[in-house]
N, C-alpha and C positions, 0 to 999 in steps of 0.2 A: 448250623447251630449258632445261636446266638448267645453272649452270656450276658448273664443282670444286674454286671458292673463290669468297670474297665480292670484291667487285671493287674496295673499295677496302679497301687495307690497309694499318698501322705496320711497318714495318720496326723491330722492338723492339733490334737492333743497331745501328741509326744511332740511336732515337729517347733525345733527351736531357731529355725531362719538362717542356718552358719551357710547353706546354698553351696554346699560343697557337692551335693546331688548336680547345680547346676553348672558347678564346672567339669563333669565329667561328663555331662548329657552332649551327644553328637549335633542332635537337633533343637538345640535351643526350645527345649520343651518344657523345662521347670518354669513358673513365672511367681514372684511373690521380692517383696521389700527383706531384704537383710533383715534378720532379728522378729521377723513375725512367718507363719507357716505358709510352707509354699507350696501351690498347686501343678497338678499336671495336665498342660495343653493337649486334650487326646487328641485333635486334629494330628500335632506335629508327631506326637510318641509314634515312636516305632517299637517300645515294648522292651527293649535289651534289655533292660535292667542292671542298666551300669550304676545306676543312682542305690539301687536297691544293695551294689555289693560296698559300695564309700558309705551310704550311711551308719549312724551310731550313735545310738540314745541312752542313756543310763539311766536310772531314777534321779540322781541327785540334779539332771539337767531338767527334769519335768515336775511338774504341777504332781503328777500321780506316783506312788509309792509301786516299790520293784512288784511286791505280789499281783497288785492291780494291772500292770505291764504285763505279765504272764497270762495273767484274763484275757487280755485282749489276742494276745496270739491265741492261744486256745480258742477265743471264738472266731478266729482268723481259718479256723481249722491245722492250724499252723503248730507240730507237738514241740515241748521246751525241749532245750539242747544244750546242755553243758556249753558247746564249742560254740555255738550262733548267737551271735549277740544280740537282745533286742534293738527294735530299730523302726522308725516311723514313715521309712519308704517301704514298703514290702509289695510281694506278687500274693496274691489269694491264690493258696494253696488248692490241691485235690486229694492231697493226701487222704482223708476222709469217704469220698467219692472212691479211689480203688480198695480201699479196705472193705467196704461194703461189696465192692464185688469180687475180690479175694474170697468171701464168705458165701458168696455163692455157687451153688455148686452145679443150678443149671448152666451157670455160663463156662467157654471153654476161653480162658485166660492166657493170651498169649502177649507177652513182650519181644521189646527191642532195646537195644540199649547202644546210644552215640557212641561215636570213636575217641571224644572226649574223658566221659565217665570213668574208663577204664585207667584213666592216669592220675584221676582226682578223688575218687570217692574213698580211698583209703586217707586221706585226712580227717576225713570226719571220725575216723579210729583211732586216731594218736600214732599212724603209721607215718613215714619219713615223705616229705613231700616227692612226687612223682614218681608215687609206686606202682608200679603195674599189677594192676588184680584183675584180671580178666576172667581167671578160673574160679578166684573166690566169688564175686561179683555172681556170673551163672548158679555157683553153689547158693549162693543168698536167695539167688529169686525161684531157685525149685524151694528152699524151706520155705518162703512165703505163698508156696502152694500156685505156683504159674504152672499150665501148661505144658507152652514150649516158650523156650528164650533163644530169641532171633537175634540178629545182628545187624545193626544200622549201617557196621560195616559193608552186607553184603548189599544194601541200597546204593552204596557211595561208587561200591565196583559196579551196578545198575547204571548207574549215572553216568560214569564213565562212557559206557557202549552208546548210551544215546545222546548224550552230548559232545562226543569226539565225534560220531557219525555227524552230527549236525552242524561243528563247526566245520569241519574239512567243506560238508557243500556250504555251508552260506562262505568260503574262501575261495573254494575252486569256482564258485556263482558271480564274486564280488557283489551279493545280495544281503540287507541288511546289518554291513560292517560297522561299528566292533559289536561282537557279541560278550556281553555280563554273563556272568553267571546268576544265578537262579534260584541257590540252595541256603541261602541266609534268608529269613524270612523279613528280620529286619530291614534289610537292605532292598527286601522288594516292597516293601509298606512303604518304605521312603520315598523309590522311583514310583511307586504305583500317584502321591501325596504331591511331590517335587517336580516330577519330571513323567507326568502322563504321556507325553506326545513321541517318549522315547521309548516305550514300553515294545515295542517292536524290536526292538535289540535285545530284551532279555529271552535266555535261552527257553523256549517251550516245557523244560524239564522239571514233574515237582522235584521237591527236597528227596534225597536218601532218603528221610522218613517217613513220606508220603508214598511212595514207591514202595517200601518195604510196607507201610498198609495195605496197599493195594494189592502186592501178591499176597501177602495175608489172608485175604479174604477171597481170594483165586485158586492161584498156584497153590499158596500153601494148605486150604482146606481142602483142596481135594485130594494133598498128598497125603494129610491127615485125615481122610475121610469124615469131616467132620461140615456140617450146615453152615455158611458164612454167616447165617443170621443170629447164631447162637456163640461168635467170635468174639471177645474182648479186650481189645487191641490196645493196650499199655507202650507209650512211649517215655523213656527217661533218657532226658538232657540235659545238656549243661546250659539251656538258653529259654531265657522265660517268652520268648516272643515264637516258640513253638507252640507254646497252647495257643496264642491267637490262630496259629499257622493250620493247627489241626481242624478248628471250628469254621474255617475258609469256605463260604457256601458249595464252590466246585471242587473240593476235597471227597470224594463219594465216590465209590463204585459202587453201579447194577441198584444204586439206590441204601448203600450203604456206608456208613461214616467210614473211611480208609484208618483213622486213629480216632481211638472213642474218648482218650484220656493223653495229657501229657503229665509226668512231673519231673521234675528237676533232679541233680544230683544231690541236694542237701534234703529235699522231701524222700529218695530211696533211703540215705542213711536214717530219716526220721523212720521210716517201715521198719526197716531192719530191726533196729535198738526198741521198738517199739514192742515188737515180735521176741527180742530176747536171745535174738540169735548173736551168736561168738563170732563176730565177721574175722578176724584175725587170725581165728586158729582152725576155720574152715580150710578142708582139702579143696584142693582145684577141681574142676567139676569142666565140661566141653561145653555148645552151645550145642543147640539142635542143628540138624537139617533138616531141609538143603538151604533154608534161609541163615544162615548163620556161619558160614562158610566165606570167608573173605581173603585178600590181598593185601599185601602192605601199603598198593595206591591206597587201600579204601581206607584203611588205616590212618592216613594222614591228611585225611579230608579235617579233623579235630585241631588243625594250624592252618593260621594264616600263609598262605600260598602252599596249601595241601591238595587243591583242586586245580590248581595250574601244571603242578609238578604233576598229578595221578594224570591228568588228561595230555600232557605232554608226551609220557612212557607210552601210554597205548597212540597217540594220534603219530608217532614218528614214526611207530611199527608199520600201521596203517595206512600213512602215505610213501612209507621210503619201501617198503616189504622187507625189510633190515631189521637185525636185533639194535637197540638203542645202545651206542657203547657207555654209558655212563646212568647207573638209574639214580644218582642222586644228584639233583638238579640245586647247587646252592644260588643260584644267582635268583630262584623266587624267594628264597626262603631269610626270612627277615622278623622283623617287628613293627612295630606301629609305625603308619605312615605310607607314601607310596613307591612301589617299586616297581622300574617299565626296565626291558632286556627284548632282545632277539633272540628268538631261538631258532635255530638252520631244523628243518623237518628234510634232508635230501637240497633240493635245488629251492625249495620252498625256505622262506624267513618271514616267519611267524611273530608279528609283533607284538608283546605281550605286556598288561601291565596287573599290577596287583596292588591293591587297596585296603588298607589296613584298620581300619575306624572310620565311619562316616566321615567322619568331618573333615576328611581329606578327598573324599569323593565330588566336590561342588565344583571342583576344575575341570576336572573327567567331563563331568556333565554338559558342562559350558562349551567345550573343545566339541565334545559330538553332536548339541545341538546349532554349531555354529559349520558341524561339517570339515572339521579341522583338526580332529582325531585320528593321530596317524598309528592306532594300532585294531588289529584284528582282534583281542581276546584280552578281556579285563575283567578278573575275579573281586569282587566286593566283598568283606566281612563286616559288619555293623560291630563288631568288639576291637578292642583293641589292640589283640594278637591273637584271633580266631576264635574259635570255640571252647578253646581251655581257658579263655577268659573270659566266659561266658557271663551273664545274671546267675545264674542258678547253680552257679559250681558255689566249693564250699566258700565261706565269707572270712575273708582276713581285714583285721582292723588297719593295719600299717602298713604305708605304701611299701615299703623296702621287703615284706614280707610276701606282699601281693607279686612285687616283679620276679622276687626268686619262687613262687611258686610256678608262674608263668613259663619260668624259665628250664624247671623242674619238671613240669607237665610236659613241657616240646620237645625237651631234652628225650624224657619216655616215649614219646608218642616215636618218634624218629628212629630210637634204638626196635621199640618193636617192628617197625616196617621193615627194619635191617635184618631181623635174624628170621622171616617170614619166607618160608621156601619159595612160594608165589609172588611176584612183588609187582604184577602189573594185572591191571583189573580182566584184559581181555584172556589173560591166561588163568584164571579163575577154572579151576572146570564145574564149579556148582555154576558161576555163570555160565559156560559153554553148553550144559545142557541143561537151563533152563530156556537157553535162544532154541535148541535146537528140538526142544519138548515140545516149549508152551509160548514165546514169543515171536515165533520166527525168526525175524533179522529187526537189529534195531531200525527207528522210526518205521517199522513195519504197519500193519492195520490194528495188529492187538495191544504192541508198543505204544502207539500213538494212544490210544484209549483209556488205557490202563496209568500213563508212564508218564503224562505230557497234559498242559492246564495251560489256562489262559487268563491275562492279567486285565484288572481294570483302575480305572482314573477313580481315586477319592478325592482329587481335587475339589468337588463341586459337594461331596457327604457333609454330612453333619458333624459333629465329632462322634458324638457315641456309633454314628453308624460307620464312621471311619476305622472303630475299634471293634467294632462287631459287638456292640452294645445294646440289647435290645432297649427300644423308646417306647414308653406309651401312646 
């Protein structure tokens, strides 16, 4: 799938040149003179939409008057929001796109929802930042007439099994060391743009999200007896460089889109409040099974070094046969910037580093293309404290407000993995048998098929076709 414009874009009629888009952009992608409107390098973008959450336009700073501003989101497909402020960087919404097929009733409407959302979406309700509503959240998306509502979570426990399987061999191989992780999409548009000739380090594994599409339209419709061609696969995240992720030409299974739609965390509360529903004083509500069924690893995949720490718990089981004495691993867990530690796995010392915002990654890259990287396993986040800092979570005007919400979200996300009876992906038992149903053993032949994708060079694309832009 191709789309008919780049997804995030300046509105050069509101934008007033302050280039504060381009001091938070990782990849030096904004280009434009101080004081006149600045454009986006789609070669370089990788889509985060950290620009989209610093910008802020008012009427009194534009040429056009507040009502005229509201036009234009509205024809952004973009609905007004008390809390969002207009603004002339924006992501071209789909809000529109799932409401049309919310209304249909040939399709069988199935969602997922990030390990993020659950700790942010309650701000768009006037609730206290870093609320946990995971029950309300599920109750939300049955009144918007979904199906079943899945869990991104149980993608992230997915990813676990076949990405601990596959680092333990490329370690016990000493074959294509250090391995990246895989599941920021941003971060692979960059290595795919930056560093093509390294693309062999990054793990084979799609994203959670991608994953949980694919049993969607597997696993999941045959446990729901339902036609995978007649599935409508709704992804809501906190990271606008998922829509690019979802429209990925090798995103497909058996010949069908894995995720038909993403939207973000501020476009759900657009549904919601659009819909009329009471998010606040909705009862808690469970997720479907078996896809919605998670661990606290999976859980904290939504923080920066959440996928070091999940993959640590199970790889130490799995190479020592030992319970891990300690499941909370503070030495990944941090904030923007980079963090490198040992971790002993038995007689094994696993060298690990963890990467907090692009633009701390250009060393990394330097170091393994020079063969001089002395660690085994380096998780990458394109935001600047994970996915609770995503583009698409809700938009705060003030930095001081930004970092306590950030702070607020990790804080949540952390407490829920703590009180989670389950707290390591391998001891999942919706994961245990679905290996033991429908996938066999990880990196198996249906695993590989279904679970695992392959990257390529946009070094040499166009931009629009770097960004999956279709061209005439």
């Amino acid at each position: 799938m191709l789309f008919s414009e780049p997804i995030i874009k300046i509105d050069p009629e509101l934008c007033t040149g302050c280039r504060r888009c381009a001091a938070v952009c990782p990849v030096d992608a904004i280009i434009g003179e101080p004081g006149k409107p600045q454009e986006v390098d789609a070669h370089r973008c990788v889509v985060c939409g950290q620009c989209v959450q610093i910008c802020t336009v008012y009427a009194a700073d534009s040429l056009e008057s507040g009502d005229t501003l509201k036009n234009k989101r509205l024809q952004r497909g973009q609905l007004p929001s008390v809390r969002e402020p207009l603004f002339a960087a924006y992501s071209a919404g789909q809000v529109p796109e799932v409401k049309r097929a919310l209304a249909d009733s040939a399709l069988y409407k199935v969602v997922q929802c990030a390990p993020a959302i659950r700790v942010s979406l309650a701000e768009e309700f006037g609730l206290p930042m870093g609320t946990l509503t995971p029950g309300k959240m599920a109750a939300a998306l049955r009144h918007l007439k979904f199906d079943r509502i899945y869990d991104t979570n149980f993608g992230a426990d997915v990813t676990i099994m076949e990405e601990g399987t596959e680092l333990i061999g490329r370690v016990m191989s000493g074959e294509l060391l250090p391995m990246f992780t895989s599941c920021c999409p941003a971060w692979v548009k960059h290595a795919e743009t930056a560093a093509p000739e390294l693309l062999d380090h990054l793990s084979s594994c799609k994203s959670p999200m991608q994953m949980v599409g694919a049993l969607v339209k597997t696993y999941g419709a045959k446990q729901n007896g339902v036609d995978p061609a007649k599935i409508y696969s709704v992804a809501v995240m906190p990271c606008t460089c998922k829509e690019f992720e979802c429209s990925r030409e090798e995103m497909e299974v058996d010949g069908l889109r894995e995720v038909d739609v993403v939207i973000t965390t501020r476009e759900l509360a657009q549904l919601i409040k659009d819909a009329g529903i009471d998010f606040v004083n909705l009862p808690d509500e469970p997720f479907d099974s078996p896809l919605g069924i998670y661990s606290g690893a999976g859980s904290i995949f939504g923080v920066t070094g959440g996928v070091m720490e999940a993959a640590i718990r199970t790889g130490y089981e799995l190479v020592t046969h030992e319970t891990i004495p300690n499941l909370q691993l503070d030495f990944v867990r941090g904030e923007e910037g980079l963090r490198t530690a040992t971790a002993k796995l038995g007689d094994l010392e696993l060298r690990v580093a963890v990467v907090a915002g692009l633009k701390y990654v250009s060393e990394i890259l330097k170091q393994v293309k020079e063969g001089t990287s002395p660690y085994h396993f380096i998780e990458v986040m394109g935001c600047p404290e994970g996915c609770v800092s995503g583009g698409g979570q809700p938009k705060l005007l003030l930095e001081t407000l930004r970092k306590k919400a950030y702070q607020a979200r990790k804080s949540s996300v952390y407490r829920h993995d703590s009180h989670q009876q389950v707290r390591k992906s391998h001891e999942n038992p919706a994961i245990i048998k679905l290996y033991k149903d429908f996938l066999g053993e990880p990196l198996g032949h249906v695993s590989h098929h279904l679970l695992h994708t392959t990257f390529h060079s946009r070094e040499k694309m166009s931009p629009n076709q770097a960004l999956g832009v279709k061209e005439d």
